[in-house]
C-alpha positions in Angstrom: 28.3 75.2 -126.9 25.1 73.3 -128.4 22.7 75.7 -129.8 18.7 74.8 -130.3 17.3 75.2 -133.0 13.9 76.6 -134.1 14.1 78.7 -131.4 11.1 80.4 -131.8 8.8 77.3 -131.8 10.6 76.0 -129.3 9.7 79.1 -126.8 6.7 78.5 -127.5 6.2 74.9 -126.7 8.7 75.7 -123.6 6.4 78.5 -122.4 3.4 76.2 -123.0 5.2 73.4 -120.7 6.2 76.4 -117.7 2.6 76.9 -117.8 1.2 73.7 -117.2 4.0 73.1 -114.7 3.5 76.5 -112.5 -0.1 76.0 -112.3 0.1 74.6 -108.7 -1.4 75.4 -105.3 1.9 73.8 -103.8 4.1 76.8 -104.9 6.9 76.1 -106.9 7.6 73.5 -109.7 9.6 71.1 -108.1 12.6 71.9 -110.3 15.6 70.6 -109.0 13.5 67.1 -108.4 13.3 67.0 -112.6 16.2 65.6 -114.8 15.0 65.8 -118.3 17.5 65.8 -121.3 19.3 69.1 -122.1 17.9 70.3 -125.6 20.4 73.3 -126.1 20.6 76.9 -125.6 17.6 79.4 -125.7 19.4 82.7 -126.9 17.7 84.3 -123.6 19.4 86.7 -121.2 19.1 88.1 -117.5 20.4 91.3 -117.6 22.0 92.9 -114.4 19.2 95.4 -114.2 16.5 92.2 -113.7 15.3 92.5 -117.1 14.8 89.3 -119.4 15.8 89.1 -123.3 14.7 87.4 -125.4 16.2 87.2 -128.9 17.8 90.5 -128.4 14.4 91.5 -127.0 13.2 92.4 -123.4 10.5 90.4 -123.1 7.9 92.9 -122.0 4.7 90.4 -120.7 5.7 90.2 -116.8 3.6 87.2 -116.5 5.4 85.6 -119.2 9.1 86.5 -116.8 7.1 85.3 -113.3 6.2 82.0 -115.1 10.3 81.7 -116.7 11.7 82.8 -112.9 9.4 79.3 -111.6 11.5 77.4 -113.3 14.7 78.7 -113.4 17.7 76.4 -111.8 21.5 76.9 -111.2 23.2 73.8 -111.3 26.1 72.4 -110.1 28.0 73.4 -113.5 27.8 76.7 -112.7 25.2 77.4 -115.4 21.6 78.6 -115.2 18.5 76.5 -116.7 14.8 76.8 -117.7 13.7 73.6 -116.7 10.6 71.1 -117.3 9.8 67.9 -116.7 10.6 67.0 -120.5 13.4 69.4 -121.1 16.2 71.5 -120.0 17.5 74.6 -121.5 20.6 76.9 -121.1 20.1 80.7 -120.8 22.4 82.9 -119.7 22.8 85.6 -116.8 24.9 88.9 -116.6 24.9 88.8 -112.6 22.4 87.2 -110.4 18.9 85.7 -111.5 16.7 88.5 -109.5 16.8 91.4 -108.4 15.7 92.6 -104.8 13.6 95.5 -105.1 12.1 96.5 -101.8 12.3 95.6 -98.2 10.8 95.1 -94.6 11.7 94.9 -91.5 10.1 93.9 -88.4 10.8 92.0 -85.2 9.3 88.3 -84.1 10.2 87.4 -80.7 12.6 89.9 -80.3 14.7 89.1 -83.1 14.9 91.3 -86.8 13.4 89.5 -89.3 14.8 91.6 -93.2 12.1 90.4 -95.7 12.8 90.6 -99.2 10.7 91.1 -102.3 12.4 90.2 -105.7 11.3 91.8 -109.2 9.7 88.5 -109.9 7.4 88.1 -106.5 9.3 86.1 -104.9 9.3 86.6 -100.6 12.1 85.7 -98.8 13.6 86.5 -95.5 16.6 86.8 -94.8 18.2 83.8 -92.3 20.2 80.6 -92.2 18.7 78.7 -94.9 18.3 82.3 -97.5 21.7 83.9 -96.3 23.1 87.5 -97.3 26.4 88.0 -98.5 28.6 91.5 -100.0 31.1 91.5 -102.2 32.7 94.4 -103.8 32.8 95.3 -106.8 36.3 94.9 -108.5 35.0 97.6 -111.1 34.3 100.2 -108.8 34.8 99.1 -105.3 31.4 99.6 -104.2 29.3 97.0 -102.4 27.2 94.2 -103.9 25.1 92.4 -101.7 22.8 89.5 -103.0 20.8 87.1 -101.2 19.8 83.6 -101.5 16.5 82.9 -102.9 16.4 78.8 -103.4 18.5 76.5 -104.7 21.7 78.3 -105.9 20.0 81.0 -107.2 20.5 84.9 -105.9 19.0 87.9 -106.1 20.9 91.2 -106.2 19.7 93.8 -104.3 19.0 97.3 -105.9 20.7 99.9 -105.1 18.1 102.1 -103.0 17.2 98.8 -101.1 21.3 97.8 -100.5 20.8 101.9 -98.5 18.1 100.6 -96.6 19.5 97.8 -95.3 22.5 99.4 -94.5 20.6 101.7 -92.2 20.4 98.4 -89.9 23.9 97.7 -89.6 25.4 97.6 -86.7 28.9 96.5 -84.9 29.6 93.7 -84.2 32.2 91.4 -82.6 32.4 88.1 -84.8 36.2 86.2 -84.1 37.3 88.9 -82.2 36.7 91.5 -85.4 34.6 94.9 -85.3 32.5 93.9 -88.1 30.2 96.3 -89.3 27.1 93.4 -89.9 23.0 93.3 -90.0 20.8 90.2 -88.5 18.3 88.7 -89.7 16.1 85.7 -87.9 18.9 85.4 -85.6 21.8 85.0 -87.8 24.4 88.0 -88.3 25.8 88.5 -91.7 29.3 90.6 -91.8 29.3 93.3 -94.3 32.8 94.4 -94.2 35.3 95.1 -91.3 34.2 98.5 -89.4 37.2 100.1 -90.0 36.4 99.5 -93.4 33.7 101.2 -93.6 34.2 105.1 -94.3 36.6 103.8 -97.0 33.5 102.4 -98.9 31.7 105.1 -100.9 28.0 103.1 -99.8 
């Protein structure tokens, strides 16, 4: 795996780029419109908790993160990116690249509409184009449930948000299953089958 070097200086001329690119009234950098060349890895870590390393250090300036999560792309490798117009770096990621931290629900219409808020600031609610889905957890067989943020990047939610949400589950038929399920802006998004349920320690 390529390594950069002078990876100090270079975090600081990549930080100095993120800035210049995240200043925009349009929202987000247009990321996965950029191919610059890939310079190497930046020894820089999501941890599972949502917190970034940097160097072996959380990197403490929450500005600093917001402007890094901007710019942040999976791509199709599998791998996770910071990404300018002039350069491309590999970082890694212990689970998902946010991490949902609170959320709200109201009703538009007459459908639930589940909005997220990440660790970062990102908004997103839940629906076709930002879909949930649970997995469990070979570890421990509890339930993981992430959402789609953009591009092929998820957020994981916490653990006292994953409660909440489960709090608006309900049963429903989908292929002639009882799944126990939640909507969201009119789409339904199975949890686990209902007879499933009181086997999972939620």
């Amino acid at each position: 795996m390529a390594k950069s070097t002078n990876l100090p200086g270079d975090a600081a001329g990549l930080e100095a780029l993120i800035s210049r690119a995240a200043v925009s009234e349009k929202g987000l950098p247009p990321v996965d419109k950029w191919n610059p060349d890939f310079c190497g890895d930046l020894d820089m870590e999501i941890k599972a908790d949502g917190t970034w390393f940097y160097l072996g250090t959380p990197i403490g300036r929450q500005p600093l993160v917001r402007l890094f999560s901007t710019v942040l792309r999976k791509d199709e490798d599998g791998k996770t990116y910071l990404v300018t117009p002039v350069e491309k770096v590999g970082i890694r990621v212990e689970d998902a690249h946010f991490l949902a931290v609170e959320l709200n629900v109201a009703s538009a219409a007459g459908a639930q509409i589940i909005t997220f808020r990440t660790n970062v600031g990102d908004i997103v609610e839940a629906g076709p184009n930002n879909p949930l889905r649970f997995v469990i957890d070979e570890e421990n067989g509890g339930l993981k449930p992430y959402l789609l943020v953009r591009g092929r990047l998820e957020a994981l939610l916490a653990r006292p948000v994953m409660y909440e949400l489960v709090n608006y589950g309900e049963e429903i038929e989908i292929d002639g299953k009882t799944m126990f399920a939640v909507r969201s802006n009119g789409a339904v998004f199975p949890i686990m089958p209902a007879d499933e349920l009181e086997k999972q320690s939620l």
